[in-house]
N, C-alpha and C positions, 0 to 999 in steps of 0.2 A: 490598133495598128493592123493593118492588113496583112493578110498568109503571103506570103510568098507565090507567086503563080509560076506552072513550069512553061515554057514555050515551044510545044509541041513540033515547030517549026525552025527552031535555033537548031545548035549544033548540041549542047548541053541534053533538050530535050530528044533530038530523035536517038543521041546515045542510049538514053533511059528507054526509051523505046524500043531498043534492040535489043538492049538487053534484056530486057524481058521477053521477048519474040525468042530469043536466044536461050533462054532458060525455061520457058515453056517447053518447046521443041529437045532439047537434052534431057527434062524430065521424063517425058512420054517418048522418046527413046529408049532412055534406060530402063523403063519398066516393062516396056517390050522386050529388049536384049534379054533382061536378067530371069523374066517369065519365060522366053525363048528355051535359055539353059536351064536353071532351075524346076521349068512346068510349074511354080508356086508363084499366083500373078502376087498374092497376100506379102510372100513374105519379099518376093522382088520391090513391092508398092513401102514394104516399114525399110528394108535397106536403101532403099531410092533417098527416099525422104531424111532418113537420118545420115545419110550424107551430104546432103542439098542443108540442112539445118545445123550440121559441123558437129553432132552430137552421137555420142558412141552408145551403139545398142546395147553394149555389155558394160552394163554401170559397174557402179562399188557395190549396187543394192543387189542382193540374190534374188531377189523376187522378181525387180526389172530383168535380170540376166535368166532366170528362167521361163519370164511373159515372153521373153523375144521368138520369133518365129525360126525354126532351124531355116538355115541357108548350106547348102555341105558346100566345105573349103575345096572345093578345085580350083583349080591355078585361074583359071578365063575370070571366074565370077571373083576371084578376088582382087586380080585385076584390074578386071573394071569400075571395081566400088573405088578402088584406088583411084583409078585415074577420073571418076564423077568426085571424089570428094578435090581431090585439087583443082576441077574444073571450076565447082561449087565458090571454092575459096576465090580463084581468079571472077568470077561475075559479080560477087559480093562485094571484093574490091571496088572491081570497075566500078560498079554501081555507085559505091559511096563515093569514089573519084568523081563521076558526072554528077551526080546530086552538087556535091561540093563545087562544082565548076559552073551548076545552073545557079548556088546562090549567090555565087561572085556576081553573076552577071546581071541577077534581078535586081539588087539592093542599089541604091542610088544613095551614095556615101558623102556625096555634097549635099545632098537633102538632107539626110540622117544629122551631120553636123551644121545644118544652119539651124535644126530642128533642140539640138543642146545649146545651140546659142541663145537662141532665143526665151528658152527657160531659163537666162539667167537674166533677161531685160526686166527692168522695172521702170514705171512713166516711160515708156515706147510710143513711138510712133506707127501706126497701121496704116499702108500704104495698098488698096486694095486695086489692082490693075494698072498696067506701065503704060503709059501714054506720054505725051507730050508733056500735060500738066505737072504727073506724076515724074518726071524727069526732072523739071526745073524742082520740085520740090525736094528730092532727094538731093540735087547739089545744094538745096538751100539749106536743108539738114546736115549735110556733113559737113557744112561752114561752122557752121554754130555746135557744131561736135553733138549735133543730137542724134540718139538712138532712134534707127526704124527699119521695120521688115516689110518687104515689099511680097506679096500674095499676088501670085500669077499662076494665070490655069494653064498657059502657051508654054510648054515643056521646054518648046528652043528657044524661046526670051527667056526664061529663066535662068538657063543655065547662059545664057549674053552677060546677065548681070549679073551672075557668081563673076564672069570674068571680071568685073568690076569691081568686084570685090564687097555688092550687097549682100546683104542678108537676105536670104529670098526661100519662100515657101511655095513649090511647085502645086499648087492646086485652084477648088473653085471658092472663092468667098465667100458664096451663098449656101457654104457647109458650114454646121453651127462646128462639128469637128474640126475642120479648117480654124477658122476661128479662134477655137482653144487654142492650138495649134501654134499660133501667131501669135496666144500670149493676151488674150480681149483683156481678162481678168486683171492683168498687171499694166494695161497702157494706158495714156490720157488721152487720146483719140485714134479715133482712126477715121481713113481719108477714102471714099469711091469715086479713084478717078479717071473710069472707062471713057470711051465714047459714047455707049448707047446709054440712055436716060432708063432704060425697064430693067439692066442690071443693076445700074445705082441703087436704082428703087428698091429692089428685090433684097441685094445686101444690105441696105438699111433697117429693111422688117426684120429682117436675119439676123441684125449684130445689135439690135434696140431687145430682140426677144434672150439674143444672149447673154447680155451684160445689161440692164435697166439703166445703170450711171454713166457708160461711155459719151466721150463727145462724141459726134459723130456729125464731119463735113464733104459735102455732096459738090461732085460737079453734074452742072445741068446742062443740054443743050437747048431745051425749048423751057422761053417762061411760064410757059403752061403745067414744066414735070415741077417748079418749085412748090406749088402750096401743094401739091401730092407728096414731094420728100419732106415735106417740113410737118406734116400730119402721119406721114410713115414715122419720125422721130432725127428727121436732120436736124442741127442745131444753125448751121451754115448750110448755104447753097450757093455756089459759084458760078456764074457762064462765064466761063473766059475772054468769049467774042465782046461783050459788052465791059468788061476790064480793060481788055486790048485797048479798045474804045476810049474810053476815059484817060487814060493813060496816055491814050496818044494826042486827044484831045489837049490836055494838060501840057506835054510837051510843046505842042504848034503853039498855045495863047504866051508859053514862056519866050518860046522863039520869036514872037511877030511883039511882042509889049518891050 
């Protein structure tokens, strides 16, 4: 599974941004202030820091509370360590608040759950790119109440067909990751039915090296990419133009006999 990426340029991101621009800058503040009064940059730099980290320089240990650097309690320096340790607490907050509000906004929660759907399919159908073909087949699949996930790399077709209510896995097919993904291991075939004849190709090397046993059926646009997909490990290869064809063929000799 991929890290989470932050978006430097969102709103999420450039809070995280400030706020560290913002706690940088109150750090090396306060160690100036406190050196200022105190003349001890040492001990201004251990009370800086142990209130920026929420942790108290005078422990339960005597040996901690005697390492500590003296700081003498006049009103100003204590003060200030006060009001840098609530500052401290308010940026840590923030901080966790924007962290929290960038993962909302990374995480793709229809992905995520078509991605538990799908680990539960068994005999599925793989549907690798939405096209024309891949359309009619999906309505011919949800007739016959058959299972299948459609694998698209176009972010905003994907999320078309969540409106529809497929099952659908935002990425490229020609990841053997993808792939898993989609469940190779547990389907009886899967289907490449792009337009372009060098992706088919590609995701057929790609899902023959994944799974040795899958079916695996090609559309073609030139009869020239067949004996290439058929030696790459298609089982089928389709043009549709020449289906059409026959088909219509067949209609006109019924209509004129």
């Amino acid at each position: 599974m991929a890290g989470i990426q932050i978006d430097l340029g969102g709103l999420a991101g450039r809070a995280l941004v400030a706020l560290f621009v913002a706690a940088g800058i109150f750090t090396i503040l306060s160690i100036a202030v406190l050196t200022a009064i105190s003349h001890n940059f040492y001990a201004a730099s251990y009370y800086t820091f142990a209130a920026l980290l929420d942790a108290s320089p005078f422990g339960s240990d005597a040996a901690i509370a005697a390492a500590a650097p003296v700081l003498s309690a006049n009103f100003d320096e204590v003060v200030f360590i006060t009001i840098l340790d609530g500052v401290a607490k308010a940026v840590i907050i923030g901080f966790v608040i924007a962290a929290f509000i960038n993962f909302l906004t990374s995480i793709d929660l229809r992905s995520r759950l078509s991605m538990i759907t799908v680990r539960g399919f068994r005999r599925h159908t793989i549907i690798c790119g939405y096209s024309m073909l891949a359309e009619r087949l999906c309505k011919d699949l949800l007739k016959v109440r058959g299972r299948f996930v459609v694998v698209e790399k176009d972010a905003e077709k994907a999320n078309v067909l969540r409106e529809l209510g497929y099952t659908v896995l935002n990425g490229d097919f020609r990841n053997e990751a993808v792939l898993h993904l989609a469940g190779i291991g547990n389907a009886k075939a899967i289907i490449f039915a792009t337009e372009s004849d060098y992706e088919n190709l590609l995701g057929i090397v790609t899902a023959r090296h994944t799974d040795p046993h899958i079916r695996i059926i090609s559309r073609a646009r030139e009869q020239s990419s067949v004996t290439k997909m058929q030696r790459a490990g298609a089982e089928y290869c389709l043009i549709p133009e020449i289906v059409a064809g026959l088909e219509m063929g067949e209609n006109v000799a019924k209509a004129v006999i």
